[in-house]
C-alpha positions in Angstrom: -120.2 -200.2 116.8 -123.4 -202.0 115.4 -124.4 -201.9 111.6 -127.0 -202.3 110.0 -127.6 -203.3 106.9 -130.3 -204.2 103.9 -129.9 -207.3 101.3 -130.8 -207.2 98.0 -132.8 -210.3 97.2 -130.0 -212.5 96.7 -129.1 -215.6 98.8 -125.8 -214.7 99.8 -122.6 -216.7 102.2 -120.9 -214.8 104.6 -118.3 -215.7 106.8 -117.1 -213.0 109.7 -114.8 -214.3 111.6 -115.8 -218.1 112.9 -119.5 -218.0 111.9 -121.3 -219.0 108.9 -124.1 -216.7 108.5 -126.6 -217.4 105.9 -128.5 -214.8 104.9 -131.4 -215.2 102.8 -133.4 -212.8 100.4 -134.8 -209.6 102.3 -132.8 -210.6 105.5 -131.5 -207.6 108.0 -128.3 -208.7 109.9 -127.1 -206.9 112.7 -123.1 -207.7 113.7 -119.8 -205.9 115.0 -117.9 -204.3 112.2 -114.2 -204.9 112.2 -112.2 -202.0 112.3 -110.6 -202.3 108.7 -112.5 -203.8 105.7 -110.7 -205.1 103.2 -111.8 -203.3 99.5 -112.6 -205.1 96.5 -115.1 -205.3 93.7 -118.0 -207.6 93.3 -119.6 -209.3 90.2 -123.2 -210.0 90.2 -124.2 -213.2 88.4 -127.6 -212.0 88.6 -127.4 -208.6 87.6 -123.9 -208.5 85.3 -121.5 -205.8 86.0 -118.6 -204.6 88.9 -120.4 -203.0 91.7 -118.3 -202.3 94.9 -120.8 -201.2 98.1 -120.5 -198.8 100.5 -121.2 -199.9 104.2 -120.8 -197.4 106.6 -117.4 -196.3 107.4 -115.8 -198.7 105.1 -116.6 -200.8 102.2 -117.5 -204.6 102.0 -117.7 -206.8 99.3 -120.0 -209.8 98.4 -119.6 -212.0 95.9 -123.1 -213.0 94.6 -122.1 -216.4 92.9 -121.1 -220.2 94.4 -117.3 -219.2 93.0 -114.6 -217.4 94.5 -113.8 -213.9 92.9 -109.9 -213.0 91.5 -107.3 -214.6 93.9 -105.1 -211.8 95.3 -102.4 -210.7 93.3 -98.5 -211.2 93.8 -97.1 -208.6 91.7 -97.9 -204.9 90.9 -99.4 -204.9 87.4 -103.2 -203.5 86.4 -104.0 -207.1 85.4 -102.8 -210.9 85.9 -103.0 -211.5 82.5 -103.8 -209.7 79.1 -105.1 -211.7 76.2 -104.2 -210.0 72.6 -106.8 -211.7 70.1 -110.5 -211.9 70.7 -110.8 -214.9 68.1 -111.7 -218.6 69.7 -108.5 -218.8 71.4 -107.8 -215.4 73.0 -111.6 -215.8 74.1 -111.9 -219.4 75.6 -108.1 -219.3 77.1 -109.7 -215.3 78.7 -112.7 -217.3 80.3 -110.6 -220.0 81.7 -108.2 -217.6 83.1 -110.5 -215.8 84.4 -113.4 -218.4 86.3 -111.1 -221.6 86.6 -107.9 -219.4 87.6 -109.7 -216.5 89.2 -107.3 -214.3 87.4 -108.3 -210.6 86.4 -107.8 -210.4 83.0 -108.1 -208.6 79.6 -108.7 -209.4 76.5 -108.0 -206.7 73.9 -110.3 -207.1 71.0 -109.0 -205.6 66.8 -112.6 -206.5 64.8 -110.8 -205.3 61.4 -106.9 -206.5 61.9 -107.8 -209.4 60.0 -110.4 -210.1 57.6 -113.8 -207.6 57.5 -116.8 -209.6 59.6 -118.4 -206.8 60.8 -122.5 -205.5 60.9 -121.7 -201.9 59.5 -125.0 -200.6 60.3 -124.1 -201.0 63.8 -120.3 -201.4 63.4 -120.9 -204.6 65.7 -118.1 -206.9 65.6 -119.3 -210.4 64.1 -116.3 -212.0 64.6 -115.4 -212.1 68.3 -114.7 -215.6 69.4 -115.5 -217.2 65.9 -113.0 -218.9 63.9 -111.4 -217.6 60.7 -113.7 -219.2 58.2 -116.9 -218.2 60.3 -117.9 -216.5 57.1 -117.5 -219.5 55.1 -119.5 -221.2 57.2 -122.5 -219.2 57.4 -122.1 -219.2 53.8 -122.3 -222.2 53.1 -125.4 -223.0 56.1 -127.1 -220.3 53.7 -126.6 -222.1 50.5 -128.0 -225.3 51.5 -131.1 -222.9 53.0 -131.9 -220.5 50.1 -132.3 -221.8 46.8 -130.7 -219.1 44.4 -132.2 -220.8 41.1 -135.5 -220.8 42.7 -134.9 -217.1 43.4 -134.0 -215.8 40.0 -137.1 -218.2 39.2 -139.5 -215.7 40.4 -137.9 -213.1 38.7 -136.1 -211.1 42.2 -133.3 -208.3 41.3 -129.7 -210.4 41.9 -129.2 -207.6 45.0 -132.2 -208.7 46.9 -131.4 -212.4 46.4 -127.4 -211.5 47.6 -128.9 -209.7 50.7 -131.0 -212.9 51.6 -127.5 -214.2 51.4 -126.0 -212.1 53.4 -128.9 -210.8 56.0 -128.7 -214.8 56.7 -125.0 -215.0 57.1 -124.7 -211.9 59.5 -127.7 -213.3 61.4 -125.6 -215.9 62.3 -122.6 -214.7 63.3 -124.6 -212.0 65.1 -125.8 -214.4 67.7 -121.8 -216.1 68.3 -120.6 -213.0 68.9 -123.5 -212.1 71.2 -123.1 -215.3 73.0 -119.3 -214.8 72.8 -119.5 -211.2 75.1 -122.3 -213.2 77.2 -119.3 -215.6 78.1 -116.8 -213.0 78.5 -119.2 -210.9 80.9 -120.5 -213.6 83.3 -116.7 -215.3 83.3 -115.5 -211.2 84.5 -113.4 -210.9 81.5 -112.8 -207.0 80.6 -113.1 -206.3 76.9 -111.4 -203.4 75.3 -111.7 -202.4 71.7 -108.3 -201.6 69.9 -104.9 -201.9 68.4 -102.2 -203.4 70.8 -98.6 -203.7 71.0 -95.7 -203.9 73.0 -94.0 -200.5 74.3 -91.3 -199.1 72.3 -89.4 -198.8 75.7 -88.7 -202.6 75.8 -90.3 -205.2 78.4 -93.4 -207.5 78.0 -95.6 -206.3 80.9 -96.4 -202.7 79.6 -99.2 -203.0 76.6 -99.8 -199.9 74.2 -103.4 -200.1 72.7 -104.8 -197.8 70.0 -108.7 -197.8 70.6 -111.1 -198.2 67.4 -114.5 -197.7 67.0 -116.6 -194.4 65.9 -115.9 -193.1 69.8 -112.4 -193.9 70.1 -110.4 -191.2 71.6 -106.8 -191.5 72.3 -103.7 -193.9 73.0 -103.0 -195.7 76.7 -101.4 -198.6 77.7 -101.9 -201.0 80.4 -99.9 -202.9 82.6 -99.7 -207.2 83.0 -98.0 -210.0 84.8 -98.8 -212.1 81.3 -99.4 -212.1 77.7 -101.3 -214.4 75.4 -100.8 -213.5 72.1 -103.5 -214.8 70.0 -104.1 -212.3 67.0 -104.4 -215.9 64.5 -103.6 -215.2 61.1 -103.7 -213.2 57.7 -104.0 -215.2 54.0 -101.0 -214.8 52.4 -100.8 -212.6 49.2 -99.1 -212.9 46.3 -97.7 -209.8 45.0 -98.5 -209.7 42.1 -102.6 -210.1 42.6 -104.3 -206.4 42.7 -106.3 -207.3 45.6 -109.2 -204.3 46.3 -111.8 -206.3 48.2 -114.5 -205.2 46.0 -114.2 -208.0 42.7 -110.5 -209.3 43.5 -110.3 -210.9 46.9 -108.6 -213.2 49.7 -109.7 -215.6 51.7 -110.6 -213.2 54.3 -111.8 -209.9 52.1 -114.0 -212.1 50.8 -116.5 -211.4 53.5 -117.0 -208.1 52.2 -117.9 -209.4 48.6 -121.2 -207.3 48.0 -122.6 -209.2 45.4 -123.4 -212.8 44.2 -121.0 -213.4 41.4 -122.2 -215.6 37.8 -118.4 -216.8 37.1 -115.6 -217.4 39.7 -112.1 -218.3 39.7 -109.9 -219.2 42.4 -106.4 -220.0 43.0 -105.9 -223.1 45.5 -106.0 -226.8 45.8 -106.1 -226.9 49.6 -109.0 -227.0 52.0 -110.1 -223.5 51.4 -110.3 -223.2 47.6 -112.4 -226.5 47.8 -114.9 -225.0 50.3 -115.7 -221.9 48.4 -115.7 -223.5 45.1 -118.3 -225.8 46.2 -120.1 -222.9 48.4 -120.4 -220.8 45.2 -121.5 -223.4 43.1 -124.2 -224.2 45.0 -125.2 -220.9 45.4 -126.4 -220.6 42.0 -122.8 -219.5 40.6 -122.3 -221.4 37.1 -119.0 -221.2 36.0 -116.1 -221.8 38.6 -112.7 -222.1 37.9 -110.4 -224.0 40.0 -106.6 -223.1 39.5 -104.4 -225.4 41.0 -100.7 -225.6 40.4 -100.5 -229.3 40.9 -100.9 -231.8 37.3 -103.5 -233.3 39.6 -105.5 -232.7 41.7 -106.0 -235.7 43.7 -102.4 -235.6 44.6 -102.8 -231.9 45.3 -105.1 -233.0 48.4 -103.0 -235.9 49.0 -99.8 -233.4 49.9 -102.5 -231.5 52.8 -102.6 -235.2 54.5 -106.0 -236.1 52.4 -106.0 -240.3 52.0 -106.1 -241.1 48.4 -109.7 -242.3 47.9 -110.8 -239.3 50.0 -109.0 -237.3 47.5 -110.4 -239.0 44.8 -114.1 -238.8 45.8 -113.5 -235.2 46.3 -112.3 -234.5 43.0 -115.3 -236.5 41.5 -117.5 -234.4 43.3 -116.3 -231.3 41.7 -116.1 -232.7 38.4 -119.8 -233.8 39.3 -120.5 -230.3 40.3 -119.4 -228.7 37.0 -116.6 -227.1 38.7 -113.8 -226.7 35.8 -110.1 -227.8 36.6 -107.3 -226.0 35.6 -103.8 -227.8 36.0 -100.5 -226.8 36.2 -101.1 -223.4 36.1 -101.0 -220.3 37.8 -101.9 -216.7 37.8 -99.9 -213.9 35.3 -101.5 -210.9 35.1 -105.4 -209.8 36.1 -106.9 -207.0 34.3 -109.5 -205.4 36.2 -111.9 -203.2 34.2 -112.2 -199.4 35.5 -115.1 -198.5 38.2 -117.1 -196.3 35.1 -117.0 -199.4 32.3 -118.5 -201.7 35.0 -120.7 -199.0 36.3 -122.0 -198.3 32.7 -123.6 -201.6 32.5 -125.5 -202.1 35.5 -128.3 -201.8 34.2 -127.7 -204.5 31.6 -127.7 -206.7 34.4 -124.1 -207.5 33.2 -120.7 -207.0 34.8 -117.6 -206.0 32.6 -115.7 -209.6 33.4 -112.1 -209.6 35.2 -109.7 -211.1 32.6 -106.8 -213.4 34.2 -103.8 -214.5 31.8 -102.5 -217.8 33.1 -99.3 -219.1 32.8 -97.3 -222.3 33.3 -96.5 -223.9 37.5 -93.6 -221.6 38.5 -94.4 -218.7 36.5 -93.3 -219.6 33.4 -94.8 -217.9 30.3 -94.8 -221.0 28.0 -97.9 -222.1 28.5 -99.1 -224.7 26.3 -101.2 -223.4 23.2 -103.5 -226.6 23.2 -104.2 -225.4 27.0 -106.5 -222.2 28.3 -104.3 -219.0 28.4 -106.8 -217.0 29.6 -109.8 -217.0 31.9 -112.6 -214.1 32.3 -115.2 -213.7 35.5 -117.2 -211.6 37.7 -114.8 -212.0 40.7 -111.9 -213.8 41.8 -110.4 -215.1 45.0 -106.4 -216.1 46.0 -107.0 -218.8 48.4 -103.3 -219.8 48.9 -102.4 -220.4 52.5 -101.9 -218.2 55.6 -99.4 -216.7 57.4 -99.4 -215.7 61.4 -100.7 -212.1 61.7 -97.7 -210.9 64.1 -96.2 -207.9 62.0 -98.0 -204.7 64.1 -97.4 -206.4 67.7 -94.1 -204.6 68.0 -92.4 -208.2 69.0 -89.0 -207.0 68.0 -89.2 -204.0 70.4 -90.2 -207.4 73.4 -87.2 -209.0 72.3 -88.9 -212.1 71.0 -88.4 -214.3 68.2 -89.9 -215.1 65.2 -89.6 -217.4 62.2 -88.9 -216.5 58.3 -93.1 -216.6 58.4 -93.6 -214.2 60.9 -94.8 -216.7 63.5 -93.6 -216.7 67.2 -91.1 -219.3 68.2 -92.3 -221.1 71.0 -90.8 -223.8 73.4 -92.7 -226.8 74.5 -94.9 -225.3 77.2 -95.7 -223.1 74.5 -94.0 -219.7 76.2 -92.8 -217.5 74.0 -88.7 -217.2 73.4 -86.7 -214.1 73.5 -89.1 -212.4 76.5 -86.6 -211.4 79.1 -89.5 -212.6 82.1 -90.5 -215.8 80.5 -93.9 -214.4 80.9 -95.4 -213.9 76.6 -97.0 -217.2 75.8 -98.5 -217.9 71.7 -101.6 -220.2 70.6 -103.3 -220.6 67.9 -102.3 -219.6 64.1 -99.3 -217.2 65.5 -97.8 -220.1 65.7 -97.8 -221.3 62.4 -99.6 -225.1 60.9 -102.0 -226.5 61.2 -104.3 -223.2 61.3 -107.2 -224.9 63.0 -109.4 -223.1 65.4 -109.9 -226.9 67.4 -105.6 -227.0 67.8 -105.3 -223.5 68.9 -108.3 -223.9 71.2 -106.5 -226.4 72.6 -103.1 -224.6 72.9 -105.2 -221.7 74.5 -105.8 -223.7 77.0 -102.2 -225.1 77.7 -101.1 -221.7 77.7 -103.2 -221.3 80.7 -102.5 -224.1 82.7 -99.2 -223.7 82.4 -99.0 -220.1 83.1 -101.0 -220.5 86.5 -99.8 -224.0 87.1 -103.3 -225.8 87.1 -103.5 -229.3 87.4 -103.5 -231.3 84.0 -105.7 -234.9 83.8 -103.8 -237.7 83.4 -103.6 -239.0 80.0 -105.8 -241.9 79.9 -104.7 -243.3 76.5 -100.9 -244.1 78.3 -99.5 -246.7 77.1 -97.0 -248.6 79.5 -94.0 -251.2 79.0 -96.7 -254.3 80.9 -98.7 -253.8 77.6 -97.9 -256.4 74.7 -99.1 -253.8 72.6 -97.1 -251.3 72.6 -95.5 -250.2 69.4 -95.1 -246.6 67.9 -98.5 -245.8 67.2 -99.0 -246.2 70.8 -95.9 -243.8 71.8 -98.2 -241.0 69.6 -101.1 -241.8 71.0 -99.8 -241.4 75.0 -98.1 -238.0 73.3 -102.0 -237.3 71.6 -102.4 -234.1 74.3 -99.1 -232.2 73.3 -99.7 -229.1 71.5 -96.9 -227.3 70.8 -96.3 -226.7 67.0 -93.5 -229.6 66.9 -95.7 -231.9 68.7 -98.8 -231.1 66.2 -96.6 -231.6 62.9 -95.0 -234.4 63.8 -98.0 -236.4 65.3 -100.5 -237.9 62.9 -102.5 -238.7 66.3 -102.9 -235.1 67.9 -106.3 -233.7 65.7 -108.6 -234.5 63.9 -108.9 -232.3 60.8 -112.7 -231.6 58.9 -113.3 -230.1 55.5 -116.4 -228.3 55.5 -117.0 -228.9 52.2 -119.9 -230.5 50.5 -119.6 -233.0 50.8 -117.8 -232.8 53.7 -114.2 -234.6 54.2 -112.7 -235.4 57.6 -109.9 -237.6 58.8 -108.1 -239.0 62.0 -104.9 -241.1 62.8 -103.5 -242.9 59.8 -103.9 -244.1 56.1 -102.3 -246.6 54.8 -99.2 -245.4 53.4 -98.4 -243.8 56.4 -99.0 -246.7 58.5 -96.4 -248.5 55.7 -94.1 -245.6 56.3 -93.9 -246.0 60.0 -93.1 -250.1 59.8 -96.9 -251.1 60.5 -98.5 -253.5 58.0 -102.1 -252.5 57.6 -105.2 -252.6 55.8 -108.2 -251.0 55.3 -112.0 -251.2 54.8 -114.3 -249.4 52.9 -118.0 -248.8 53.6 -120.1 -246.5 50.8 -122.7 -244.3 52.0 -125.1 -246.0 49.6 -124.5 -249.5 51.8 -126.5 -248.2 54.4 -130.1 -247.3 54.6 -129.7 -243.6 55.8 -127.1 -243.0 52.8 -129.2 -244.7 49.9 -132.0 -242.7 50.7 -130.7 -238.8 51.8 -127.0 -238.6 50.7 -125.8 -241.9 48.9 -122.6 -240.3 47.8 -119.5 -240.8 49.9 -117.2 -243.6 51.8 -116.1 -244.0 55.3 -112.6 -245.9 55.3 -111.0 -248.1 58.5 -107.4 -248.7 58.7 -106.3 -251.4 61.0 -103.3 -253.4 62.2 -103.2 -256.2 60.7 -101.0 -258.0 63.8 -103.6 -257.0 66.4 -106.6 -255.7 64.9 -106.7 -252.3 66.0 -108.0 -249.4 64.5 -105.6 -246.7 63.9 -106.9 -244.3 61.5 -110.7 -243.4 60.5 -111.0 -241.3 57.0 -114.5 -240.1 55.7 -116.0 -238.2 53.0 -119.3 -237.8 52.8 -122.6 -235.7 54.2 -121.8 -234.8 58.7 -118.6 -236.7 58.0 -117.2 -233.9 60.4 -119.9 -234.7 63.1 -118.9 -238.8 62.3 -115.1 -238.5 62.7 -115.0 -237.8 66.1 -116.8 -241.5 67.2 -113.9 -243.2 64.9 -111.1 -241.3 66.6 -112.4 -242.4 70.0 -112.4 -245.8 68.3 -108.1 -245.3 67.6 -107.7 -243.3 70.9 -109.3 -246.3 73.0 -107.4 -249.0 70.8 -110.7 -250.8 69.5 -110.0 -253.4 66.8 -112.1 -254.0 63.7 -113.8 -256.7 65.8 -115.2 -255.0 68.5 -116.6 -252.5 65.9 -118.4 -255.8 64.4 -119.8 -256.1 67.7 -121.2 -253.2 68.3 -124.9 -252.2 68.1 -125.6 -249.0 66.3 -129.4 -247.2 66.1 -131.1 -248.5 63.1 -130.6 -246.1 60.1 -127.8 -243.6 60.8 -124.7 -242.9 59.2 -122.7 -245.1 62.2 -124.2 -248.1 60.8 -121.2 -247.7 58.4 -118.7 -248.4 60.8 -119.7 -251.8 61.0 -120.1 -252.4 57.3 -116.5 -251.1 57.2 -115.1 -253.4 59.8 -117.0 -255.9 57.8 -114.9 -255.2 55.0 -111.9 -255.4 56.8 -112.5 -259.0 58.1 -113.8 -260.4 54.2 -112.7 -257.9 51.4 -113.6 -259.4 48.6 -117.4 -259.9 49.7 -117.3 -256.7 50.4 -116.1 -255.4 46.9 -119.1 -257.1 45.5 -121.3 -255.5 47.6 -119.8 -252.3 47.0 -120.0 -253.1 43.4 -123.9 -254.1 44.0 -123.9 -250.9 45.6 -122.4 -248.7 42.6 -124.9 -250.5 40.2 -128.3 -249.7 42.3 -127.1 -246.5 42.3 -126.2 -245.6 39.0 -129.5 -247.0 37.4 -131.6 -245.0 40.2 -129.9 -241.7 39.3 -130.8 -242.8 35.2 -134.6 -243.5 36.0 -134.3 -240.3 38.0 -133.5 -238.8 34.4 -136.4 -240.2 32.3 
């Protein structure tokens, strides 16, 4: 039986039986047909989507890319593996499974279970493989873009300056989440839409999933050999706040906010109070209220792993910034005027102010009467940690376990406990601290390689009993790559961790009183932004801080505050992860003006301190009396 068949214009590999046939575009091949054809479907690099061909009596397939399509399955579920979270974890742990595995897989996809980042004029999902904060992000990219003051300047109606805002923020999210479902198509990945849980009957390999979406219709469930849950997390909310997403927020709901506020208050001292503090502040909104339940603030940031003069130049920048401090306080009661009082004064330009009674850390009503007992503003926000966003996954009904936070208990290859199969892994924020997308990136990936057994790199940074170095900081360091939660808390080596701020903070490895803590004597260096040429002229606010061993030399933790300091961190934690010492950083040549030059001057510091306090002092001086001619 001879067949004949027509190419599209693709150059195409086939191999029947022993011979390599290459068939190039617009080629007719002529061959014997086995009997039986094996059927499967093909994915088009070229022209995106499953098509499956029919070729005579039977049907063969053709892969039209250099890679191999899904390997063969060894058990009888719909898919090899079913991702629940389409944030960055569920979505970069779905492509690996799928084009480094060759797994078929799923990744189910809830664009309103946490948070509200969606286009609702086209109910397009903005959030889809972006981290939590996306929004705060964008955010703040639009506040250093679009000068509010300027704005109200010309005289534009506050709406039309917000939807700048805004229009600018979903403009950018718009293009991750295209880029994200690019990914996720040309990897092979099937997206679904919807609500999933486990079956009420018991197992982990059955997977109910309530579709959303203006054409949703229906519940079914689908079958899987494994399960990534990586649904991230939810802010936690303290009962007694009368959230309603529209002048009384979290840290999420704040995405719907739907107007630019002229007063703010917000409840944190962590990362995330500090980033929309200084986001609204330099958005044009005057008054904002930091309420911290800390007596200071410094040691506030110092508790989230912050080093002290970080801390410290931080909290000078909000003081700088106008930002007011409240300490030792937290929130009573808010009163939240009525829809018709605000309503009636819209066209005073004027909004009917949220009043917040405060009292004393713990609750307390005995507030001080020297102090502030109450605060009024246009909109507030409770930015007060997170908890994992488990609760509507049915994880009971699966049989597995969970801590007094919600978030899945996991052992050390990151598979969750309690499944009867061994076969529900967790990454990311379900899993509790640190919620960072980079660490649950990371444990995305684990999950992968461990449930498909691919190969892992050796871990270059070892350390072995030869090396006369080799005390505890190096033990960490050979441990750097484990990310299980116990591994991440305990390990001061496994992340680095940016605060995008502004300025922005980031730090790696350890400070000083750590270093103490652990039985290493160390010491640091400090290098101002305004000591190099790059910093004196476009951002002369900031430090970048080196602390070395003082036995050997080495660097072993890198702290920065100051403008790209998350872009700068990632050069000194290469410095600790390869064990350079203060003198090799001497010794290195760094591009004339850029931030890096500040390395050296650090290192500097480090070998002769007290030069370099004078020329920090120098430093301070040229500075000041720039900003008071800047004045006149």
């Amino acid at each position: 039986m001879t067949q004949v068949f027509w190419f599209s214009p693709l150059v195409l590999t086939l191999l029947q039986s022993q011979w390599l046939v290459i068939i190039t575009p617009g080629t007719v091949l002529s061959f014997q047909a086995p009997v039986q054809l094996r059927h499967e479907t093909v994915r088009n690099r070229w022209n995106i989507g499953t098509t499956t061909r029919t070729l005579g009596p039977a049907t063969t397939s053709f892969k039209a890319t250099a890679d191999d399509g899904p390997a063969p399955a060894n058990h009888p579920y719909e898919y090899d593996m079913a991702v629940i979270g389409a944030g960055p974890v569920g979505v970069q742990a779905a492509i690996m499974a799928a084009s480094q595995a060759k797994k078929k897989v799923v990744l189910i996809d809830a664009p309103r279970a946490s948070g509200q980042l969606m286009n609702e004029k086209n109910n397009e999902d903005l959030s889809i493989g972006g981290p939590t904060g996306l929004f705060s992000k964008a955010l703040r990219d639009a506040a250093k873009r679009i000068k509010v003051p300027t704005l109200r300047g010309m005289n534009l109606r506050e709406d039309s300056i917000w939807n700048e805002i805004t229009g600018s923020c979903v403009e950018l999210a718009s293009y991750n989440a295209r880029d994200m479902k690019r990914q996720l198509e040309y990897a092979g990945v099937t997206l679904v839409e919807g609500y999933a849980k486990f079956s009420d009957n018991g197992g982990t390999h059955c997977l109910t999933i309530t579709p959303t979406g203006p054409n949703a219709m229906g519940i079914h469930t689908i079958t899987t050999d494994k399960v990534l849950i990586a649904t991230g997390s939810r802010p936690f909310r303290p009962t007694n706040i009368p959230f309603d997403g529209t002048r009384v927020f979290d840290s999420d709901s704040i995405n719907g906010l739907n107007f630019l506020p002229k007063s703010l208050v917000i409840t944190g001292s962590g990362i995330v109070a500090i980033e929309f503090a200084k986001i609204f502040s330099n958005l044009g909104c005057n008054d904002v209220t930091l309420l911290i339940r800390d007596n200071s603030p410094k040691h506030a940031l110092m508790k989230i792993g912050l080093d002290k003069d970080i801390a410290a130049t931080l909290v000078a920048d909000l003081i700088r910034s106008g930002i007011k401090i409240e300490r030792g306080c937290e929130v009573g009661a808010i009163e939240v005027p009525s829809f018709g009082a605000t309503a009636a004064n819209k066209n005073l330009n004027f909004i009917v102010p949220l009043k917040i009674n405060l009292k004393s850390k713990g609750g307390v009503d005995n507030r001080s009467e020297n102090l502030v007992q109450e605060v009024k503003c246009d909109a507030y926000i409770a930015a007060v940690g997170r908890i994992p966003n488990t609760e509507k996954l049915n994880l009971e009904a699966a049989g597995i376990e969970v801590d007094s936070y919600g978030g899945i208990v996991v052992d050390s290859q990151l598979r969750a406990k309690g499944a009867a199969d061994g076969n529900v892994y967790g990454a990311g924020d379900v899993l509790g601290r640190p919620f960072l997308a980079s660490t649950g990136v990371a444990q995305g990936v684990a999950t992968v390689k461990n449930m498909f057994g691919l190969s892992v790199s050796p871990d270059r940074d070892s350390c072995d009993d030869s090396k006369e170095l080799c005390g505890v900081e190096d033990e960490l360091l050979s441990n750097a790559a484990a990310c299980d939660p116990t591994s991440l808390a305990a390990n001061p080596f496994a992340f680095p961790v940016g605060v995008w701020s502004s300025p922005e903070a980031a730090y790696y490895g350890l400070s000083v009183a750590q270093a103490k803590d652990m039985g290493i004597e160390a010491g640091e260096g400090i290098a101002l932004y305004a000591e190099c040429l790059r910093g004196l002229v476009f951002s002369p606010d900031g430090l970048l801080k080196l602390v070395y061993q003082k036995s050997t030399g080495r660097v072993v933790g890198v702290h920065i505050c100051g403008d790209d300091a998350c872009e700068l961190i990632h050069y000194g934690m290469e410095l600790v992860k390869t064990r350079r010492t203060i003198t090799d950083v001497v010794n290195s040549l760094y591009s004339a003006v850029t931030y890096h030059e500040m390395y050296r001057i650090a290192a500097q510091s480090c070998m002769d301190p007290k030069a370099a306090r004078k020329g920090r002092a120098a430093a301070g001086r040229a500075l000041a009396e720039r900003r008071r001619n800047a004045k006149l």
